[in-house]
Structure formats: C-alpha cells, structure tokens
C-alpha positions in Angstrom: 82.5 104.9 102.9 82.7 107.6 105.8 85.2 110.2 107.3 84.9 108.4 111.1 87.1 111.3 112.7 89.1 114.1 111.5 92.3 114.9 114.1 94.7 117.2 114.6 97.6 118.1 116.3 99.7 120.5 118.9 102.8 121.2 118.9 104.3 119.1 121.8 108.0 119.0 123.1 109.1 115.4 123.1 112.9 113.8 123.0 112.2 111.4 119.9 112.5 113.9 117.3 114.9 115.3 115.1 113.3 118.5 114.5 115.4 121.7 115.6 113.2 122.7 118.8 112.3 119.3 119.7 108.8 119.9 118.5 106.4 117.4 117.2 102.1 117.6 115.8 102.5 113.7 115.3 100.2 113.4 118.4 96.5 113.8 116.6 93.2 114.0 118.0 89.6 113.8 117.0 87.8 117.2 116.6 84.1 118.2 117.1 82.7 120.8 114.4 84.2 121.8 110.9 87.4 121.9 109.9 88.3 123.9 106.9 90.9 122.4 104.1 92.8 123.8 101.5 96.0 123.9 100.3 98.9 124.9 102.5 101.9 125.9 100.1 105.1 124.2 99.1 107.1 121.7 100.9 109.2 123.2 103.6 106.8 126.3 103.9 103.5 124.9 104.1 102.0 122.7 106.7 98.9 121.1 107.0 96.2 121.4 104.6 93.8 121.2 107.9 93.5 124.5 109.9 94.8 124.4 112.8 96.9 121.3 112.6 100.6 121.7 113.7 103.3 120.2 111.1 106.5 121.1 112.9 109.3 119.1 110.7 108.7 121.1 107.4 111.8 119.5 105.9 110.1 116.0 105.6 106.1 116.5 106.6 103.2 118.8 105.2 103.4 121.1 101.8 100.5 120.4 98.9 101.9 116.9 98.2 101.5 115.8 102.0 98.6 118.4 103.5 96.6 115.3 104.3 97.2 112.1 105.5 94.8 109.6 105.7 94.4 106.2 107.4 92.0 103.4 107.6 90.0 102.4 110.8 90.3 99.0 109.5 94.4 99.3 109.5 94.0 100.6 112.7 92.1 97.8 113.7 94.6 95.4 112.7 97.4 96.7 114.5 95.5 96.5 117.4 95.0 92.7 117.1 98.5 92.5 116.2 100.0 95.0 119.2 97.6 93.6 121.5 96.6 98.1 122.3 94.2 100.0 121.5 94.7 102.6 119.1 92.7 105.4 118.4 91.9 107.3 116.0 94.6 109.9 115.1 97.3 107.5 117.0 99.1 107.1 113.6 99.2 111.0 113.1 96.8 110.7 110.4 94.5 113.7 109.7 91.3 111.3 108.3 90.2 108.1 110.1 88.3 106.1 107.6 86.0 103.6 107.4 85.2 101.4 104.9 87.8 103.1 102.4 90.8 100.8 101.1 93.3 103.5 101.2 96.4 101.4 101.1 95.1 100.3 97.9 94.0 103.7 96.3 95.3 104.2 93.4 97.7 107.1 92.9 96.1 110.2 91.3 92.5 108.6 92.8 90.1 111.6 93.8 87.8 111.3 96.6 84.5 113.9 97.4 85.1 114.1 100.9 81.4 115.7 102.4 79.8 118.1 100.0 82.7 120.3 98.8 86.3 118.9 99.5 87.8 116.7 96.9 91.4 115.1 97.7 93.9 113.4 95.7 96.3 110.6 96.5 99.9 111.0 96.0 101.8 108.8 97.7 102.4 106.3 100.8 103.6 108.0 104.1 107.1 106.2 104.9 107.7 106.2 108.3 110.3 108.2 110.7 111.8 108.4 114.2 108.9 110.2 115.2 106.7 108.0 114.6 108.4 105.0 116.1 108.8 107.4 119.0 105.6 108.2 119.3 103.7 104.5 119.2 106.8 103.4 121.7 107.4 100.2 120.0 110.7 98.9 119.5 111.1 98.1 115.9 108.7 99.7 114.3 109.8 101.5 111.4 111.1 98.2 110.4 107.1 96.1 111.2 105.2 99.3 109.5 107.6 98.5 106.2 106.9 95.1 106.3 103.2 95.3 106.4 102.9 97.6 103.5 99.3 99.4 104.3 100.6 102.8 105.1 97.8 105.3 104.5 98.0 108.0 102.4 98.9 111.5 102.0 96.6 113.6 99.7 96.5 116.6 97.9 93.7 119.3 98.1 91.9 119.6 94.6 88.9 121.7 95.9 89.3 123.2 99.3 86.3 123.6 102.1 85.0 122.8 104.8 84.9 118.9 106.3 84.0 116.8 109.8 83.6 113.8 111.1 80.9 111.3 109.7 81.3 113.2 105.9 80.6 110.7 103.1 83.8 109.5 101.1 83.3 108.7 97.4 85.7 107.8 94.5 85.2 110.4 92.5 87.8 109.6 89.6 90.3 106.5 89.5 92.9 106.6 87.1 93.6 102.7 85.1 97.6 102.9 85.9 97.1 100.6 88.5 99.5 102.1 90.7 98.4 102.0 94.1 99.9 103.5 97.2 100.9 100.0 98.2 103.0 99.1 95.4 104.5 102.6 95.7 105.6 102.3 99.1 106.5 98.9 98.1 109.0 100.7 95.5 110.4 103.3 97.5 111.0 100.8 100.7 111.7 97.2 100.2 111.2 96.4 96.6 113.0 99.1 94.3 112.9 97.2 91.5 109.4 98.5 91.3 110.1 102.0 90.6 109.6 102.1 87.1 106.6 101.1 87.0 105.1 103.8 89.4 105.9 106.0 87.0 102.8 104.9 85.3 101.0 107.1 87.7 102.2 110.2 86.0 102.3 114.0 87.6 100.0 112.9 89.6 102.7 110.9 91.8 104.1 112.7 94.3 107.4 115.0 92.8 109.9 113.4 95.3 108.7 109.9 94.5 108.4 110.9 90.9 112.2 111.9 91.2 112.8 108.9 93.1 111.6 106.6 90.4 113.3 108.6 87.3 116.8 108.5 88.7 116.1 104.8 89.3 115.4 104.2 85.7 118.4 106.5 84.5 121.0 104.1 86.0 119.2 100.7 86.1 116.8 100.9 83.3 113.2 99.8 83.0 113.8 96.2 82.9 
C-alpha cells in the first residue's frame, strides 16, 4: 500500500459554487517534494491539514474532522472505465491518491502510518456537493457518486509531519465495530435506516455524523 500522489489546490474563481466570493481549492494537483501535515483547527476556521492547500467553503469543507481527504487510484480507475475520461489524480479533490488501499472500506476510527511520521485517522465518507458536480462537468453526478457508494475518506491528523508521494501506507490500528466509511455514507445518503448502527464507531465518527445518527435514534429508535 502506497501514497501514489499527494495534491493540492488554489483558490480558483469558478460559477458552480456557492461559496461567498465564488472561490473554490476543489481543483487538486500532484506536488513534487514534502508536504507538511498537521492539524488545521475547528470546522469553519480551519482548512486543510496539508500546507498550502486552499479550502475556501469553511462552512462545509476542512477543520480536524475533514483536514484530509483521501481517494483510491483504483476508484479512480473505475470511473474512468465507467465515464469513458481520464481522471487524474487529485480530479476528485482529494488530498491522497492511493494505491492499493481499500479506503471506501476503511473502517471508521482505522489509523494509517502514512511514510515515517504521519499517522491519520478515518472519520467519515465525503458526501458530495455542487462543487463537485461542477467541477467533474457531468450532469447528474451527485446523484451517480451516491449510488456507487465508494467515496473516499476524510481523515483526521493523529501525529502531524512531514509526507510525499510514493510514502508507504500501513494499517496501523483497526477498530472491530465494523463500521466502514461505506456503510456510513450508506447511512447518511440513501439508507438512513443504518444510522444506528454507525454509532458503533464511537468518538471516533465524525461529530456531525455522530449527531446525525443520535437524533436519528431519538425519534425512530434503534430498531
């Protein structure tokens, strides 16, 4: 398992975006060198956990829940077969392009070593916006990204330093909830009769889908 690409983004003026000055960092490219990570701050004041990566809608993106997102080559790969493009890496706004890392199908609170000093941790599935649909210029596809349930993963940073591309990835813990960032996204999308049981995955789920999932159980239950 292997960081293929680490990418980041510039603020860019676009007319697909909600945010106030019309600003989006959606548009992420691969870097040469290091990149330091660390924690960026709360929701809605911090952005990216990568330096010099531009979050620009604080309101839904970046903070220490989100200050990574992750996506698989192999994902990647997919959609291309599927959208009949190519896709490169970054093209989904995702900070890590990995390869052979299921990341869809990480468990939530799962920790991974990330080269010799960073270690992430996964907290939710990315749920996808305007922006994003904007940005691949597909018609539709908020709607075909639900429906194919593999949508990366944001992280957490547990020990910050110093990354790049070509880093070794391993599981360093994985939790035996088995909530993974697929059935989570599942829950939170298309099947919210599922919510109560990501709350398996304990403080370690993401605070708005923790939130999510507990006012789901106060009027419906656990059944």
């Amino acid at each position: 398992m292997k960081l293929l690409s680490v990418n980041l983004g510039r603020p860019k003026p676009v007319d697909y975006t909600g945010q106030a000055e019309g600003l989006t960092g959606i548009d992420k490219r691969p870097v040469d060198g290091p990149v330091r990570v660390a924690p960026p701050g709360p929701k809605g004041v911090g952005g990216s956990g990568l330096a010099g990566d531009a979050v620009c809608e604080k309101r839904h993106h970046g903070g220490d829940h989100q200050a990574v997102y992750a996506v698989a080559r192999e994902d990647l790969d997919d959609w291309e077969r599927e959208l009949g493009r190519t896709l490169a890496d970054g093209m989904f706004g995702e900070n890590l392009t990995t390869s052979g890392v299921d990341v869809s199908g990480a468990l939530i609170g799962e920790r991974w070593r990330v080269g010799p000093d960073v270690v992430l941790e996964v907290t939710s599935g990315r749920i996808p916006c305007r922006t994003f649909q904007g940005h691949l210029g597909e018609k539709g596809w908020v709607g075909r990204f639900t429906a194919k349930g593999a949508p990366g993963a944001y992280l957490r940073v547990i020990e910050p330093g110093e990354i790049r591309a070509g880093d070794a990835i391993g599981v360093v813990h994985r939790p035996a909830h088995g909530v993974t960032v697929a059935l989570q996204f599942r829950a939170v999308t298309t099947e919210r009769e599922l919510l109560p049981r990501v709350l398996a995955a304990g403080d370690a789920l993401h605070p708005e889908a923790r939130a999510q999932a507990e006012r789901y159980v106060a009027r419906h239950g656990r059944a």
